[in-house]
N, C-alpha and C positions, 0 to 999 in steps of 0.2 A: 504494500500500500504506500503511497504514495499522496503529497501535495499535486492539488491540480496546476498544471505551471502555466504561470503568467502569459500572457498573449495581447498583442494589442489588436487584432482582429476580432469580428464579432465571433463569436463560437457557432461552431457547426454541429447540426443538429446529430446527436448520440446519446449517450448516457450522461455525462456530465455538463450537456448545455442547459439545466438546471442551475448549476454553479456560478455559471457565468450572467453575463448580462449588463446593462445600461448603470454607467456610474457617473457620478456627478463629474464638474471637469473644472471647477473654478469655485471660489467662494458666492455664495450666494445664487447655486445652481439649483434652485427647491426642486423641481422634480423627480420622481420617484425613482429612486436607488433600487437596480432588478438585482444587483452586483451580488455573490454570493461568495462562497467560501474562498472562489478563483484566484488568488494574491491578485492584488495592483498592480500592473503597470507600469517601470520607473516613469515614463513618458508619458503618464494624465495621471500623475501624484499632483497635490499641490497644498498651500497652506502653510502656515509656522507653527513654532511650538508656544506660541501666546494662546493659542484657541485651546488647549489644554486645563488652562486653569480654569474657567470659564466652563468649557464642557464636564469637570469634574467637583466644580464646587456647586453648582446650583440644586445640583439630583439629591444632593444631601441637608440640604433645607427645608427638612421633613418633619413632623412631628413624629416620626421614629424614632429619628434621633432624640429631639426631646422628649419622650419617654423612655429611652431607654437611659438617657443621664439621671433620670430621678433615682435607679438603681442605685448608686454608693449610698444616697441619702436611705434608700428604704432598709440598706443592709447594716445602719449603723452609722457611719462613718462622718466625719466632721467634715465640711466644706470643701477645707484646704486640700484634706488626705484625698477625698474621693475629686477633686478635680487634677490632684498629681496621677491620681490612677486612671485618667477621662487620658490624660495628653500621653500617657507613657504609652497606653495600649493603643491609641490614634495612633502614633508615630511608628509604632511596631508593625501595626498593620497596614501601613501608608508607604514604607519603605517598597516591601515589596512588588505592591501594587504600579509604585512610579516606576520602578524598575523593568518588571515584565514592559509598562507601558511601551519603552523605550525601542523596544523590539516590531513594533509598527512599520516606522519607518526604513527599517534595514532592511524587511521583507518582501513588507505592502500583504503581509495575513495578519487576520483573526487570531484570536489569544487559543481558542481552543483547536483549531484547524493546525496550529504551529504545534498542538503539544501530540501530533503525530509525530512527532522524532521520535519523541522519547517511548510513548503508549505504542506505537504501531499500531495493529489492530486491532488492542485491547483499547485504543482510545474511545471506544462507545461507554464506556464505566465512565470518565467523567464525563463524556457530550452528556449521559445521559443524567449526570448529576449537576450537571449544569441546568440542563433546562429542564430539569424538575426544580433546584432552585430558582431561575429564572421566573417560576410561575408563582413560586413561594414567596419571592418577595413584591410579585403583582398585588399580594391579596395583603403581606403585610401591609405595605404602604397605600393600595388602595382603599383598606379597611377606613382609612383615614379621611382619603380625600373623597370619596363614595358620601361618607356618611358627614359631610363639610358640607358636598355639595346640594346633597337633598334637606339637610336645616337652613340653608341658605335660601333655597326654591321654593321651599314647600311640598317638597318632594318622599314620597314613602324611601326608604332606606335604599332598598333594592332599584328603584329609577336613580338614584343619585351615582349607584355603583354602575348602572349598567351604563349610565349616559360618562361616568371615567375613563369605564373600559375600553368605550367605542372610540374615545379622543385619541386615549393611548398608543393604542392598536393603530389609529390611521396612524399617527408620528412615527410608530415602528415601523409602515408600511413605507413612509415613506423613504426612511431610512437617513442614514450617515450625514448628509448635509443640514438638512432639517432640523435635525437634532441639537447639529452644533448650534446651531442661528439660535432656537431655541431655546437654548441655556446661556449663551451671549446676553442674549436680551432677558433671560429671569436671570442673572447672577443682579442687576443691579434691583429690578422688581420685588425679588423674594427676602435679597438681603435688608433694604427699605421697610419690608411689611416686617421682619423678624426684628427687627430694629424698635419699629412700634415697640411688639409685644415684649422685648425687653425691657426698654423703658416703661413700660407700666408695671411690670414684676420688680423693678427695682425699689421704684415707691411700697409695694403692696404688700412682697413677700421677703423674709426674716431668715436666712438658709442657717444650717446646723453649725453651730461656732465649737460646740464638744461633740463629739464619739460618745455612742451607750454601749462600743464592744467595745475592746479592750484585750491586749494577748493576741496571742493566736488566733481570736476571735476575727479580731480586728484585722490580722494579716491575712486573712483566708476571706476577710468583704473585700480587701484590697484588690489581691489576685481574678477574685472574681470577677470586681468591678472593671478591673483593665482588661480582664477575657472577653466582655462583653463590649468594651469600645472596642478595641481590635477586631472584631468579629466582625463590627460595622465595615471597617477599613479594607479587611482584608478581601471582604467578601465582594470585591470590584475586581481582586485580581486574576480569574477568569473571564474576565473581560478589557483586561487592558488593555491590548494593542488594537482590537476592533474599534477604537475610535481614536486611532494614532496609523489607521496602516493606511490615508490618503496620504500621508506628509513625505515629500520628497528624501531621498534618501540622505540628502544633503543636509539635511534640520538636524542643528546642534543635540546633542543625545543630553548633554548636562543639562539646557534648557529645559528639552524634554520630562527629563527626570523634575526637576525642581517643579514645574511650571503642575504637574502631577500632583506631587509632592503635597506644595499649598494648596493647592485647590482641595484635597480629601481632607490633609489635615487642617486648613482655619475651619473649614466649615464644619465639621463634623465635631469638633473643640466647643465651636461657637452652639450649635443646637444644643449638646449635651451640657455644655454648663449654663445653658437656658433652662434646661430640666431642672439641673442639681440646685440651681440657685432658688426657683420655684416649687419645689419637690412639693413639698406641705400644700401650692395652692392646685398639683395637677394630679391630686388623688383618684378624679375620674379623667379617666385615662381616655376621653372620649374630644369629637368636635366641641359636642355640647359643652365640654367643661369648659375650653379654650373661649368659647365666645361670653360663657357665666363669666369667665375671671379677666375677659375686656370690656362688660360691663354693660352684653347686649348693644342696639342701636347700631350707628353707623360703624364704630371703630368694631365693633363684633361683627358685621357682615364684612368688614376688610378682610379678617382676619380667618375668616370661613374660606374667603376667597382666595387668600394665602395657602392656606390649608391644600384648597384643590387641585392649586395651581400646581404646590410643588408636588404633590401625588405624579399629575401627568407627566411632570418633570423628567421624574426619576422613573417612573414606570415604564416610559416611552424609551428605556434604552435596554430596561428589563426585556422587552418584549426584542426586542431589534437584538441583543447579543443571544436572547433563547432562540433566533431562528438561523445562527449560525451554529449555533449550536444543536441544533436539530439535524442540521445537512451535514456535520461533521460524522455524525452520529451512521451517517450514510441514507438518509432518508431523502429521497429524491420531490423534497417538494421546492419550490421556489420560494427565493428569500419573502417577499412581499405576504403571500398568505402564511407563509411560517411564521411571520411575527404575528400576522393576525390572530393566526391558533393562540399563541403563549394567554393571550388578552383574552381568549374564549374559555379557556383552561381556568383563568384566574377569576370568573368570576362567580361557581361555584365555590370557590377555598372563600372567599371574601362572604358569602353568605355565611358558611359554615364556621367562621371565627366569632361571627357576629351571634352567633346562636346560642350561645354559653357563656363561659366568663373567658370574655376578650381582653383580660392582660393577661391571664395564666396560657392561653392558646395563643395571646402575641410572645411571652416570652420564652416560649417553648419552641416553637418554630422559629423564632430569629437564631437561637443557639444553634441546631438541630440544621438547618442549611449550610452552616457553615464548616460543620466537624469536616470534612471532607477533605477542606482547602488547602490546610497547613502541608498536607501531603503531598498535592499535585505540584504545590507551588517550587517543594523541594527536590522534587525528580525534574522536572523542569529546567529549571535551573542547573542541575548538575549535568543536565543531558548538553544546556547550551555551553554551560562551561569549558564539560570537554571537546565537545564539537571546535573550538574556539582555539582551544591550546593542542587539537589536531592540526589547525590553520596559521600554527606561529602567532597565535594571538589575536586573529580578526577575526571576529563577529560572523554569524552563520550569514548566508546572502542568497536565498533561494533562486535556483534555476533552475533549466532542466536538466543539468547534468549533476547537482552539485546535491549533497545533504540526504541523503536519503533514508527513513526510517528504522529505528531501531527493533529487537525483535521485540516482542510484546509482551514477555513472561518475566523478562528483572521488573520492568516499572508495574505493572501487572502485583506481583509479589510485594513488593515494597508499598505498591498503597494499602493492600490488604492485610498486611503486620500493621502497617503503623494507625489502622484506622483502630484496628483489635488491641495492639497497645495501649490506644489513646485512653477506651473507653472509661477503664476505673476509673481514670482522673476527670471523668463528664458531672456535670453539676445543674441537671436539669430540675423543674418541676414535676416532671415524669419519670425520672432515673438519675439518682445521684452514688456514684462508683463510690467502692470502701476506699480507693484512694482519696479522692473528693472528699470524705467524711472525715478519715483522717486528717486533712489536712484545716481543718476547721470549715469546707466548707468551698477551701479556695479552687477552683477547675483551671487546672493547669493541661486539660488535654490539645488544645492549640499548639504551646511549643512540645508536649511530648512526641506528638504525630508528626510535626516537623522533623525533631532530631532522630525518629525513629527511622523516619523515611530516607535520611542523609544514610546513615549510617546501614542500611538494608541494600540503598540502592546504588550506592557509589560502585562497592566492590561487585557486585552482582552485572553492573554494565560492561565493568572493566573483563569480565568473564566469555560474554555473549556483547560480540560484534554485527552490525550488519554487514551486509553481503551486497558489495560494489555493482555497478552495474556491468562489468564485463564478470563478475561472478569470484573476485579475489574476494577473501577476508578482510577489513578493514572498517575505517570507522564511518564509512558512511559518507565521506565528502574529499571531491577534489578539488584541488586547487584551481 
């Protein structure tokens, strides 16, 4: 198996002209992106690495995020401690993300379509945990903006969500260009309305100045508190180079990196210690409470409207990296209804959260999509590393003669130890591991699934080579 290789001709009709298809070719090219897993191009790349920041800070101006920062507050923790554990776990999970990002532009692929080096054709185990999360976090975050939209309208619950979905879904339909514009223009719209509702929590709400745990108590609300920002952060890096692979191959990689970088972590800082500082007034964890605690009237339907807005925000790229992630997966549908699925998929789970207690079923599935990540993101990487120090040092550069897929059974192996290691250390509402317990409480299964997976997959690749294309042993790529 094999990446589909680049082409600047339209594709002829076969098996993979699915893949291919109509891409944007400039900034500000709105029409619909058919473009599928096919790499880019070098020659209809385009764009810098400023649109970066902007495309990754806006999606995260969520009231996810700000319920998920009320966490340090609920677990104990004083102010100070649970917003050092809000930034430590953002940055740890931010690094990586900027990093994969960076790999867009040396390719011009998708994040999950590239991590066929190292998966071969076991890479359907993440496609497909990708775009089963991809759908998961449709219904988190639409949970929100669904139920914004219909206290806003006038609308039963279920019209508020279905009329998200449909927004969403067209955005992902439309694909790559769209998107960016669309978060260009909410990064100043959404950071203005969150800005409001800070400002009024700052007059209104009193955040924790002491800890009620204490000890080990107290270190195991820490650990956790940063497992769950991280979770937020990291959980973009199967999707990072899918909105970095237009950028000429020429764009500064440090840019790149950076410009990633601040965009997940201000913003996702900024919501979450919007949480933590208000924790005591967002005990209902709903629309409804957010417009009670702006005080109803105009600034509460701003704020509803905020609400909605970043829902489609962030949803809209959920749905667009789960339809690459579907065709990765080898499912020969076209990008444009692929994304539409993700958005059809999601709006059952979003009735279904809503039907019981919608924090214990929000915070169970925010954890729960993301056990997976720490794993892929480490085989990944190790796979691009050695690829790298095969080439005296440069960077994989996809063609058709160049890189070709690893066998499938080391990364294969390695995600399935390190998910099975991870477990004890999970710390959910549903399942919390005798490690977890142990440890007061803190889930530490993020970096264990990481360093499981280093240490599983390194020598296990170093073992099993691919197989060049005149049929030598070797690493997969020539000069």
């Amino acid at each position: 198996m094999s990446l589909p290789h680049a082409r600047t001709e339209p594709a002829a009709a076969g098996p993979r002209h699915v893949f291919d298809g109509r891409m944007p070719t400039a900034p500000g090219d709105l029409r619909m992106e058919a473009r599928g897993i096919t790499p880019v191009p070098e020659d209809t790349r385009y764009g810098g690495p400023g649109r970066l920041f902007t495309v990754w800070f806006a999606p995260n101006l969520t009231m996810t995020g700000v319920f998920s920062g009320t966490v340090g507050a609920t677990l104990g923790l004083d102010f100070t401690t649970a917003l050092a554990a809000v930034v430590l776990g953002t940055v740890l999970g931010a690094v990586p993300t900027a990093y994969l990002g960076t790999w867009g532009s040396r390719t011009g692929a998708a994040q999950m379509p590239l991590a066929r080096l190292a998966f071969g054709r076991a890479v359907t185990v993440p496609g497909v945990l990708q775009w089963l999360s991809s759908i998961a976090w449709d219904a988190l975050i639409g949970l929100f903006g669904g139920e914004a939209l219909a206290q806003l309208c006038g609308w039963p619950f279920w019209a508020g969500v279905l009329v998200m979905m449909a927004g969403q879904g067209a955005l992902g339909v439309l694909g790559y260009e769209v998107i960016h514009r669309l978060q260009t223009v909410m990064t100043f719209a959404l950071a203005a309305a969150f800005a409001v509702l800070a400002a009024k929590l700052v007059h209104g709400a009193h955040p924790a100045a002491t800890a009620t745990v204490h000890g080990a108590d107290r270190a195991g609300a820490f650990a956790l508190t940063c497992t769950v920002a991280l979770s937020l952060a990291l959980s973009w890096a199967p999707y990072a180079s899918d909105f970095s692979r237009y950028l000429p191959r020429t764009a500064s990689r440090p840019r790149m990196f950076w410009c990633t970088l601040l965009g997940i972590g201000l913003s996702f800082v900024a919501v979450q210690a919007l949480g933590l500082w208000g924790a005591a007034e967002f005990t209902d964890q709903t629309a409804h409470g957010v417009d009670t605690l702006l005080g109803g009237g105009a600034l509460g339907a701003f704020g509803l409207l905020a609400i909605a807005l970043s829902a489609l925000c962030s949803n809209a790229m959920n749905d667009y990296s789960g339809s690459l992630a579907l065709q990765t997966m080898g499912v020969r549908l076209p990008r444009p209804p692929a994304a539409a699925l993700a958005a059809v998929l999601g709006f059952p789970l979003v009735l279904w959260m809503h039907a019981a207690d919608t924090t214990a079923r929000f915070q169970n599935v925010l954890l729960f999509v993301g056990y997976w990540i720490p794993a892929f993101v480490a085989i990944v990487i190790v796979d691009w590393a050695a690829r790298a120090r095969a080439r005296g040092g440069r960077p994989v550069e996809l063609s058709q003669e160049t890189d070709r897929p690893q066998s499938w059974w080391p990364a294969l192996t390695a995600f399935v130890v390190a998910f099975a290691v991870s477990v004890p250390f999970m710390n959910t509402g549903l399942y919390t591991g005798p490690a977890a317990r142990a440890l007061h409480g803190a889930d530490l299964a993020y970096p264990v699934a990481f360093a499981a997976a280093l240490l599983v997959y390194a020598p296990l690749r170093a073992l099993r080579r691919p197989r060049t294309a005149d049929g030598a042993a070797g690493d997969g790529v020539r000069g």
